[in-house]
RODO-2510 file (C-alpha; in nm, 4 decimals, decimal comma):
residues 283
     n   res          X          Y          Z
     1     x     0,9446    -0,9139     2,1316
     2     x     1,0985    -0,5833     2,0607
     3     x     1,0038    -0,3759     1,7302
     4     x     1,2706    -0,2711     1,4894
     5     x     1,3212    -0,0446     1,2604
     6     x     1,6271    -0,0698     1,0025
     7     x     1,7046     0,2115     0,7713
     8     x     1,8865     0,1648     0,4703
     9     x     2,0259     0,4916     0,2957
    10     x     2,0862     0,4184    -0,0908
    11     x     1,9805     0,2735    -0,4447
    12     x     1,7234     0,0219    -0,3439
    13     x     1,8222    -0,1735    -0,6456
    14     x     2,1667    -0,2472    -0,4624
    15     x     2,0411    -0,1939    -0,0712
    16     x     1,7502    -0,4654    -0,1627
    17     x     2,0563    -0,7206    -0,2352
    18     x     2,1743    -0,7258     0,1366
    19     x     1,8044    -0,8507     0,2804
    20     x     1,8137    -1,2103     0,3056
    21     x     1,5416    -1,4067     0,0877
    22     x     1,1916    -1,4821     0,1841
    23     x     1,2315    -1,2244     0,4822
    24     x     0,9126    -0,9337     0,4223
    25     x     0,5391    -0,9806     0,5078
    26     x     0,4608    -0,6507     0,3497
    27     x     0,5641    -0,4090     0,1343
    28     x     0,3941    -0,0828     0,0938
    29     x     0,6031     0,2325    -0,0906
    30     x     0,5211     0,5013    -0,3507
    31     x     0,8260     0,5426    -0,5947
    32     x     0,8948     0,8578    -0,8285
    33     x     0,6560     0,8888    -1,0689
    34     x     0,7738     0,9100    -1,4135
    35     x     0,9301     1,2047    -1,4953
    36     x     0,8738     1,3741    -1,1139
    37     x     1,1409     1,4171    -0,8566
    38     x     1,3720     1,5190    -1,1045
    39     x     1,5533     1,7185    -0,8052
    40     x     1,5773     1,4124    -0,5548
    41     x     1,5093     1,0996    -0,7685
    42     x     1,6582     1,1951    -1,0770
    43     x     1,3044     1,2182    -1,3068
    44     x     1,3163     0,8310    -1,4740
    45     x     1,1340     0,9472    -1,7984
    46     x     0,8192     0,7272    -1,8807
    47     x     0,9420     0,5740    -2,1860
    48     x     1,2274     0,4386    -1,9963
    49     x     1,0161     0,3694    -1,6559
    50     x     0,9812    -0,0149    -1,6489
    51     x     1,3356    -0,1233    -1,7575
    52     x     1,4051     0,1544    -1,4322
    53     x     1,1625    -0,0223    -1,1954
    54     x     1,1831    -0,4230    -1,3103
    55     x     1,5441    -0,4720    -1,1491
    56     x     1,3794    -0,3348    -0,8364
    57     x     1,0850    -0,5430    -0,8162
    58     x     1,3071    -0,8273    -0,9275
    59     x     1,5056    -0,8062    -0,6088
    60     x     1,1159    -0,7159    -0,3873
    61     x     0,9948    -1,0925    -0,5323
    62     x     1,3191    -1,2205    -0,3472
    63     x     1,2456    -1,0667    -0,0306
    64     x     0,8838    -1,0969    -0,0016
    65     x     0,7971    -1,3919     0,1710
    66     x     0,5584    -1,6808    -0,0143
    67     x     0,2886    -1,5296     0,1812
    68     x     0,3360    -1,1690     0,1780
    69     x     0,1882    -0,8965    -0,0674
    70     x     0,3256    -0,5910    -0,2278
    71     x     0,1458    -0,3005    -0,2755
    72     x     0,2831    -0,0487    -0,5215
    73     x     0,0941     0,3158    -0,5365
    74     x     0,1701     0,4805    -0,8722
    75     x     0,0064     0,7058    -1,1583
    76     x    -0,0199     0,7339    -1,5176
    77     x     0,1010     1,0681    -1,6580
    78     x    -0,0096     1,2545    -1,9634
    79     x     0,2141     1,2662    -2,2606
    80     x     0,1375     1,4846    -2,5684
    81     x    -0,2259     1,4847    -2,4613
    82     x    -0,2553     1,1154    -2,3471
    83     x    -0,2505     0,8905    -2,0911
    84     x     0,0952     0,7083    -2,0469
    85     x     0,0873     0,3297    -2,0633
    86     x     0,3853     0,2643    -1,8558
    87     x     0,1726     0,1890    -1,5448
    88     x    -0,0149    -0,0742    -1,7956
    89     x     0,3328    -0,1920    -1,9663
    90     x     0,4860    -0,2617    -1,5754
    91     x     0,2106    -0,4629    -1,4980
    92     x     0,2443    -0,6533    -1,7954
    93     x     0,5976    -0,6869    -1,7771
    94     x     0,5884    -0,7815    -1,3644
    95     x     0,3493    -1,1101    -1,4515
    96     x     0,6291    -1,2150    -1,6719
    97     x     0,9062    -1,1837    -1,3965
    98     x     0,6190    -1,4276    -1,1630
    99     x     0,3984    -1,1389    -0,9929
   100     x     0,0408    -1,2055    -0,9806
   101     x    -0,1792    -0,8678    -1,0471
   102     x    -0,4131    -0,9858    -0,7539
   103     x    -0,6080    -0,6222    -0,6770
   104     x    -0,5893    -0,2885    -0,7435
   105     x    -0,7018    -0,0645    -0,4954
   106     x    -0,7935     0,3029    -0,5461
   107     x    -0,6844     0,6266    -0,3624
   108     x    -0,9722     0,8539    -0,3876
   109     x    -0,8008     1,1999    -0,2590
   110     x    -1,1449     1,3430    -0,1254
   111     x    -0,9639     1,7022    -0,0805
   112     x    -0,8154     1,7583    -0,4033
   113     x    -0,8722     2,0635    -0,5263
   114     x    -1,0496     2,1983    -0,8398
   115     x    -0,8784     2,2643    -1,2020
   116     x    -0,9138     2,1576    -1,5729
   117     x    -0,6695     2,1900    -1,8766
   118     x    -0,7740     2,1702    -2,2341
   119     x    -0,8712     1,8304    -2,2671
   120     x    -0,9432     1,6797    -1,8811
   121     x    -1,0071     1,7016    -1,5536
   122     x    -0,7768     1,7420    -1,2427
   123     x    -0,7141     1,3834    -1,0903
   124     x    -0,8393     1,2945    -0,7740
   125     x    -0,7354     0,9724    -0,7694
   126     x    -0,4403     0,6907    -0,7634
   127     x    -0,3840     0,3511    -0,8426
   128     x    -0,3327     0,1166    -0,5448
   129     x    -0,1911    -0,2060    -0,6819
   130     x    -0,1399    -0,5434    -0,5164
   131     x     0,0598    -0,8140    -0,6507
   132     x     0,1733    -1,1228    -0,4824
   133     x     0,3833    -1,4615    -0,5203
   134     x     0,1254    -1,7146    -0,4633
   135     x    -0,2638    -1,7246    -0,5179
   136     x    -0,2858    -1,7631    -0,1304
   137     x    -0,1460    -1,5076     0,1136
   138     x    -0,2258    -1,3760     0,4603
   139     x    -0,4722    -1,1425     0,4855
   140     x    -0,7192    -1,0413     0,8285
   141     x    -1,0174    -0,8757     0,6005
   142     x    -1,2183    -0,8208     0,9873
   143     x    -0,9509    -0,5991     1,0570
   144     x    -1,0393    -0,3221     0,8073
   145     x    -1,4184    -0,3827     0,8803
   146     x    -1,6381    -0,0147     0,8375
   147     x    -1,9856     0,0588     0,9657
   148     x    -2,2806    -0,1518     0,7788
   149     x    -2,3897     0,2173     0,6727
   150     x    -2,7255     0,3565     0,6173
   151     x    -2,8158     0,1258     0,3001
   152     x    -2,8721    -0,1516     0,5113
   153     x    -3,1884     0,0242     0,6984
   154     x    -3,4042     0,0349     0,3762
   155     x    -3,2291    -0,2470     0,1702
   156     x    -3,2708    -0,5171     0,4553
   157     x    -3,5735    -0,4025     0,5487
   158     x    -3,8230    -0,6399     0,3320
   159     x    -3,6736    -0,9276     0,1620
   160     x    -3,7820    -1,1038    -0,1163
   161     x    -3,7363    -1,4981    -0,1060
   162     x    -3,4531    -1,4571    -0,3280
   163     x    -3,2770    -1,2226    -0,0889
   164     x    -3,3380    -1,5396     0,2048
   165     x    -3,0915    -1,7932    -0,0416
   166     x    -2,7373    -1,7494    -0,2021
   167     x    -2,8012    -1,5876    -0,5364
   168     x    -2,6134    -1,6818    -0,8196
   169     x    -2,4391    -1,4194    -1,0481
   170     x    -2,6195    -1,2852    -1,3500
   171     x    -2,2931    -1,2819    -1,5230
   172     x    -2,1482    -1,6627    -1,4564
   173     x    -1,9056    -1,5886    -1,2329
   174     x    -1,9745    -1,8658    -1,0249
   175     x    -1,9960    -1,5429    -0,7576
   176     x    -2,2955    -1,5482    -0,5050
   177     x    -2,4319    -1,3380    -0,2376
   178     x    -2,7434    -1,3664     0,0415
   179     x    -2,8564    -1,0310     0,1236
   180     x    -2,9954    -1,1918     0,4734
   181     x    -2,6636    -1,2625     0,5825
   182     x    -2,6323    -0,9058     0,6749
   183     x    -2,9410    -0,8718     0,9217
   184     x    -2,8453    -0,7835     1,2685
   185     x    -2,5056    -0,6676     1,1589
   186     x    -2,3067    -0,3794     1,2162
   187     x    -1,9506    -0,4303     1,0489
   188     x    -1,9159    -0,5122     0,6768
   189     x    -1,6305    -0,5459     0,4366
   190     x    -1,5168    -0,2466     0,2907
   191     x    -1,5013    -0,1829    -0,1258
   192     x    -1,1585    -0,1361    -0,3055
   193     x    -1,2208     0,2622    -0,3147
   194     x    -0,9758     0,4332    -0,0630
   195     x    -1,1280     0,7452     0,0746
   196     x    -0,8550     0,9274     0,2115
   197     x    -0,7558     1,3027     0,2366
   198     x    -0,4016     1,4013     0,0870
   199     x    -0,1151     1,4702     0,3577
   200     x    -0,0648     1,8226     0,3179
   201     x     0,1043     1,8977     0,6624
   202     x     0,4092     1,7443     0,6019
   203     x     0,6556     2,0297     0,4959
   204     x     0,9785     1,7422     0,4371
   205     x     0,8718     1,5516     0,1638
   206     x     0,6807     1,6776    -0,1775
   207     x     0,4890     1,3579    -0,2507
   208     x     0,4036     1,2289     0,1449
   209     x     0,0894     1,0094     0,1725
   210     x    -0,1005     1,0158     0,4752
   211     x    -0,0711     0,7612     0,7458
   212     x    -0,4070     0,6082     0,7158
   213     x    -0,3347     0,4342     0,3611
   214     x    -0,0177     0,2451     0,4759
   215     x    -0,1880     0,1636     0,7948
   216     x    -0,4741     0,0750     0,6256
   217     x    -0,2836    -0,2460     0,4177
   218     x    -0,0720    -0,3348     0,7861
   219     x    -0,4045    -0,3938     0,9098
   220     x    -0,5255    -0,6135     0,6141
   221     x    -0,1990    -0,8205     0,5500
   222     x     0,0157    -0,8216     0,8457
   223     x     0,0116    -0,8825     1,1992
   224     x     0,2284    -0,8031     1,4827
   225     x     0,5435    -0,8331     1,4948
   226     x     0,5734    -0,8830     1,0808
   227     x     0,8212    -0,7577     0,9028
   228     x     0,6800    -0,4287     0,6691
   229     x     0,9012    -0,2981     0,4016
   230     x     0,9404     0,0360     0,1979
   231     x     1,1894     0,0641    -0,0607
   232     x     1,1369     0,4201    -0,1553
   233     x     1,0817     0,5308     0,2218
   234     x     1,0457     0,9112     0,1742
   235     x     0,9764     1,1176     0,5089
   236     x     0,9063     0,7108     0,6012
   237     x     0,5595     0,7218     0,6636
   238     x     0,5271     0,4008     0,6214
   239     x     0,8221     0,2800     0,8603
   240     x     0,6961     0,5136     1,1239
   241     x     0,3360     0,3843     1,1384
   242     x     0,4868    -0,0037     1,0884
   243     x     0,6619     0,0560     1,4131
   244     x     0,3662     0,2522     1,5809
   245     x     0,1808    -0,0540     1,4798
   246     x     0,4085    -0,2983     1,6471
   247     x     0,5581    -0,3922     1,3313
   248     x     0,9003    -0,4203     1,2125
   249     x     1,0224    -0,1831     0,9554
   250     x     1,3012    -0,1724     0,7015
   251     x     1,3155     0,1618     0,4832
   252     x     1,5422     0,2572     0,2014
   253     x     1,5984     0,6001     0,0523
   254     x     1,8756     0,7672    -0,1969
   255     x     1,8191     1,0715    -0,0170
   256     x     2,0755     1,0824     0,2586
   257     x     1,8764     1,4261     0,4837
   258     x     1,5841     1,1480     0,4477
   259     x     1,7052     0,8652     0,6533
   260     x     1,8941     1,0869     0,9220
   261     x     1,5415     1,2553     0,9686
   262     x     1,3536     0,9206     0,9452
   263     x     1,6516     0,7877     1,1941
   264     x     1,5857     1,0804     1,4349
   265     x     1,2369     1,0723     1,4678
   266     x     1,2519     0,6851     1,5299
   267     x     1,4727     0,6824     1,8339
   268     x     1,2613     0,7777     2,0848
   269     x     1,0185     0,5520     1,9814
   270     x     1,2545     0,3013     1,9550
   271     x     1,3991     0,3266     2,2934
   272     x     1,0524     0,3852     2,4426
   273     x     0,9563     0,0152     2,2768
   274     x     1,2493    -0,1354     2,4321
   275     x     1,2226     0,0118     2,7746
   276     x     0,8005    -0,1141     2,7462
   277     x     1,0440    -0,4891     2,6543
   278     x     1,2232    -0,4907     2,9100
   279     x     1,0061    -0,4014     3,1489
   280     x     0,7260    -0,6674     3,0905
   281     x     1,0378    -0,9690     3,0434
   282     x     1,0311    -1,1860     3,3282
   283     x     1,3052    -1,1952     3,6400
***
């Protein structure tokens, strides 16, 4: 089956309307920040941030299918010296419209640069977080599968009898682990810290992520051939690796200048896809 890619130029309040219901596997985007973008996006101020967003994700629990997730990447802001809650007060409010807050991941930007202001540090981080429709969704956890590391040469080395049998939490989770499951392994599960660089190549777009973090989530909740969706697409990062990941893509941006260069960019990959279809199709 041939990839596709479908870009949607507009409000994604009103372009998320024409996708049919139940149709997304994934959907992975960064919108504005509060109060940034003021040139592109407008600047949505934080105090008015979540009546902004919840039509949006209103119209994303439509389109995500029952077993599809939805990452959302977005950041607190300081405001007369304090955090914002508006990430907290979207969260809140997104359980009420029938999310479920399943995860939050975090984007640890491992090359942010120094600096300090009165009262904090610079951040070198960003909230990663996963909602879905149902408590049970697809997800391929050996796909994002790192290096045991070099913990497991001392750690595994002499085990204790409790280390041989599942150990119950201290804490009564009902959680257990045994540590001589990992003998002889290479591979395990990763954490929920990100550690990724920040895309500073990319000379279209202000606020571009790099590829690895939507690549990253296609790998854990999608397959090929599913359907991955941005609604603030950006440069379209996230359509382009979709599609370079045998995915297919739908992106949606205000910005016209971003979906004709997101539109450019995809058509020789698009055509090269097809010609790779047509090729391997039976006579």
């Amino acid at each position: 089956m041939a990839i596709s890619a479908n870009i949607l130029n507009g409000d994604s309040k009103e372009q998320l309307k024409l996708l049919p219901d139940n149709c997304v596997d994934l959907i992975v985007t960064s919108p504005p920040y509060a109060d940034q973008r003021k040139n592109t996006y407008g600047g949505i101020s934080h105090d008015k941030y979540v009546e902004w967003f919840l039509p949006i994700s209103e119209q994303l629990l439509r389109v995500l299918k029952p077993t599809g997730t939805f990452i959302l990447n977005i950041k607190e802001k300081v405001v007369d010296g304090e955090r914002s809650t508006y990430v907290i007060e979207l969260i809140l409010e997104m359980r009420k419209q029938g999310w479920l807050w399943t995860e939050e991941f975090i984007w640890h930007k491992k090359n942010s640069y120094p600096g300090k202001w009165p009262n904090r540090f610079r951040d070198a981080w960003e909230r990663l977080l996963q909602f879905n429709k149902n408590k049970s969704f697809s997800m391929y956890q050996d796909e994002v599968m790192v290096p045991i590391g070099d913990w497991a040469n001392s750690r595994l080395k002499n085990l204790s009898e409790t280390d041989k049998t599942r150990d119950n939490s201290r804490v009564g989770s009902g959680f257990g682990k045994n540590i001589s499951n990992w003998l002889n392994r290479t591979k395990a599960y990763p954490t929920n810290v990100l550690h990724l660089a920040t895309e500073c190549s990319n000379k279209n777009h202000s606020a571009a992520f790099p590829e690895e973090l939507p690549e990253w989530f296609i790998k854990l909740f999608t397959k090929e051939n599913d359907v991955v969706l941005d609604p603030f697409m950006g440069s379209g990062t996230t359509v382009f690796v979709a599609n370079r990941m045998n995915r297919n893509a739908i992106g949606i941006d205000i910005v016209p200048e971003y979906c004709e260069m997101v539109r450019n960019k995809l058509q020789p990959r698009l055509l090269e896809e097809k010609g790779n279809y047509e090729a391997g199709k039976p006579e």
